[in-house]
TORKOL-4160 file (C-alpha; in steps of 0.2 Angstrom, whole numbers, padded with zeros to 4 digits, m for minus):
106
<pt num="1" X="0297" Y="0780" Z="m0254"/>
<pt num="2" X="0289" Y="0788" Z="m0270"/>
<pt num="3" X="0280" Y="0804" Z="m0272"/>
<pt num="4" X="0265" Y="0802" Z="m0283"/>
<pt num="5" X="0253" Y="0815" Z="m0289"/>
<pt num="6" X="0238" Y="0817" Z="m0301"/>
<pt num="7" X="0237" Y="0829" Z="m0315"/>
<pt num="8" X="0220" Y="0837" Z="m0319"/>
<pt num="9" X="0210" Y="0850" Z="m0330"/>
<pt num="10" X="0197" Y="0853" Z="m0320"/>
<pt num="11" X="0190" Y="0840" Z="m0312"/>
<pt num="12" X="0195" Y="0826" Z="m0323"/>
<pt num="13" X="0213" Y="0816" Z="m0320"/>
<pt num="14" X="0223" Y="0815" Z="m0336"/>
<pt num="15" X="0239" Y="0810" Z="m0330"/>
<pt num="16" X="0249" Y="0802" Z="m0315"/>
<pt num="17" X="0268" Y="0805" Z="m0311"/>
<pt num="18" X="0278" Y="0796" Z="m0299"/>
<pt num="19" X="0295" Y="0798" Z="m0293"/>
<pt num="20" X="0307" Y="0793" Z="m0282"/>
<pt num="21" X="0321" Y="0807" Z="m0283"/>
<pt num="22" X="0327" Y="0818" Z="m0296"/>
<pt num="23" X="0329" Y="0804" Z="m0308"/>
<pt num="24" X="0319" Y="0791" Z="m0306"/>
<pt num="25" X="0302" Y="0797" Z="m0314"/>
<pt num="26" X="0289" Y="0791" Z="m0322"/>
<pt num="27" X="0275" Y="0797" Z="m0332"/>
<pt num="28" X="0258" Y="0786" Z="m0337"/>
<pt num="29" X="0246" Y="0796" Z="m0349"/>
<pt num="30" X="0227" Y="0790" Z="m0344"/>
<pt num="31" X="0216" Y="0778" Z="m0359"/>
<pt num="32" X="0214" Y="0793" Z="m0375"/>
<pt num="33" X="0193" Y="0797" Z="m0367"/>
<pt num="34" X="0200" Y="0805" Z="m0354"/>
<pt num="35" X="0208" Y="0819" Z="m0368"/>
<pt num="36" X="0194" Y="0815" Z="m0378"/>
<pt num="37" X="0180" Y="0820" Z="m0366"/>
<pt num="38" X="0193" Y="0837" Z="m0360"/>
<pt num="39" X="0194" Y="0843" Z="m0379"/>
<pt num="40" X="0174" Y="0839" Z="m0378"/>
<pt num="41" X="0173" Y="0852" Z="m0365"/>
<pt num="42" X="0184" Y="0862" Z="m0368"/>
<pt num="43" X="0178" Y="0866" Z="m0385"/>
<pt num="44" X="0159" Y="0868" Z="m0380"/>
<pt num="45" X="0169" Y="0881" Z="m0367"/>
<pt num="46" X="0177" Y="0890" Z="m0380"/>
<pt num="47" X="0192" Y="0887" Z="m0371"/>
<pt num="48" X="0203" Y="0876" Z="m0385"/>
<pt num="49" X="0219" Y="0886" Z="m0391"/>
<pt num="50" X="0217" Y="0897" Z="m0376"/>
<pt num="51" X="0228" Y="0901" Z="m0362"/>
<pt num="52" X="0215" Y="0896" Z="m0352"/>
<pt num="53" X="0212" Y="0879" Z="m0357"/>
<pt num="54" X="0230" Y="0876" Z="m0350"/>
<pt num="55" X="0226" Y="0887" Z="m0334"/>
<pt num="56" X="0214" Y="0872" Z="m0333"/>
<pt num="57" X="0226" Y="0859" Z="m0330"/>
<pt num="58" X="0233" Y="0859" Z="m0310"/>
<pt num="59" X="0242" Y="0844" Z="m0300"/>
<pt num="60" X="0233" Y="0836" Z="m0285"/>
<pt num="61" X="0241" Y="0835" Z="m0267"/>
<pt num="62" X="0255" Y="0825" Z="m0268"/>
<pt num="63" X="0256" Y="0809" Z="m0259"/>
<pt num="64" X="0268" Y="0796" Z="m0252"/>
<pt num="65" X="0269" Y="0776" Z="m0256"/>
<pt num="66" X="0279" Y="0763" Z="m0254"/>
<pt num="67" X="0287" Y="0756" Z="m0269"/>
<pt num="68" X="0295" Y="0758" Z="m0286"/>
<pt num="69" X="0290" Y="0772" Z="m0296"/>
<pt num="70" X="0283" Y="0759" Z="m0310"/>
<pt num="71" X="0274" Y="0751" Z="m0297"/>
<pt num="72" X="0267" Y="0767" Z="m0288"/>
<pt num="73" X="0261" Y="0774" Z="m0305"/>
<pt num="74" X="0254" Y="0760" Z="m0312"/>
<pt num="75" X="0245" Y="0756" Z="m0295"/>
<pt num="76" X="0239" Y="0773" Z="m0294"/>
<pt num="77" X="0231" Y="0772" Z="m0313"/>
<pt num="78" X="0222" Y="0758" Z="m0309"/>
<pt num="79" X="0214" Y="0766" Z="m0296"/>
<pt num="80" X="0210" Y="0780" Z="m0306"/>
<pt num="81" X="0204" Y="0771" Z="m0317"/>
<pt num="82" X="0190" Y="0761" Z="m0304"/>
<pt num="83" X="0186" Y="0778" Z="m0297"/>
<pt num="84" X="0184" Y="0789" Z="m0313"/>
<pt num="85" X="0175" Y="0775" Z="m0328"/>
<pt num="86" X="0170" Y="0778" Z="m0345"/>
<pt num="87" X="0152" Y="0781" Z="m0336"/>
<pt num="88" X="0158" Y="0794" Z="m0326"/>
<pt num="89" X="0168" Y="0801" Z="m0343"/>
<pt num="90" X="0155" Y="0800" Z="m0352"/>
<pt num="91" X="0141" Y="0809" Z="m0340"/>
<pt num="92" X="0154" Y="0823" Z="m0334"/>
<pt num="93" X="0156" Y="0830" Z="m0352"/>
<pt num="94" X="0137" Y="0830" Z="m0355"/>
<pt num="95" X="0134" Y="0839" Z="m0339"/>
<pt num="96" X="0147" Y="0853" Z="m0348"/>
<pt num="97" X="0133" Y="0851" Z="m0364"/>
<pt num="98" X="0147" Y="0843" Z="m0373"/>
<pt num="99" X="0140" Y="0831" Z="m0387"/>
<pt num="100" X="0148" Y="0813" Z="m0381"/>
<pt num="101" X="0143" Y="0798" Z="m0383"/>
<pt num="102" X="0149" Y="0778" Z="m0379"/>
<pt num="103" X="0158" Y="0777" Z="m0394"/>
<pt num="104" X="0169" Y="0792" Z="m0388"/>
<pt num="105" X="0186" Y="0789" Z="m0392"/>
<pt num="106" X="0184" Y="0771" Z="m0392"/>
């Protein structure tokens, strides 16, 4: 079994680990938007260069999948992916009043 989680800041996943023991883990950084669209926020929050930016950032309730860890995390972004689109990028950082727009880190 392997133990996969989500990291956050805020509301917004960024990264997703997976691991299967002490030494068989794996990290998979989300498409560049998702920083793109935090640093948007973050910025319009005053919170860049703070400690509070990185208070920001928390892991999601662990969970348990079959499979590799490769597998696991790359099954895990593709679903974060479908769940959490550009769209969805895009219209959270307006809702925060930050200036983005499609062309938003690609």
């Amino acid at each position: 079994m392997t133990t996969v989680k989500i990291m956050y800041w805020q509301d917004i996943p960024c990264t997703v680990r997976a691991e299967a023991g002490r030494r068989q883990r794996i990290s998979r950084q989300l498409p560049d938007i998702y920083m793109a669209v935090i640093d948007a926020i973050a910025m319009k929050e005053g919170l860049i260069g703070s400690d509070e930016y990185q208070n920001q950032f928390h892991w999601g309730e662990a969970e348990e999948r079959s499979g590799s860890p490769e597998e696991v995390a790359d099954a895990v972004v593709a679903e974060v992916l479908a769940n959490y689109p550009k769209s969805w990028l895009i219209e959270r950082g307006r809702q925060a009043g930050a200036a983005l727009d499609e062309s938003t880190a690609g």
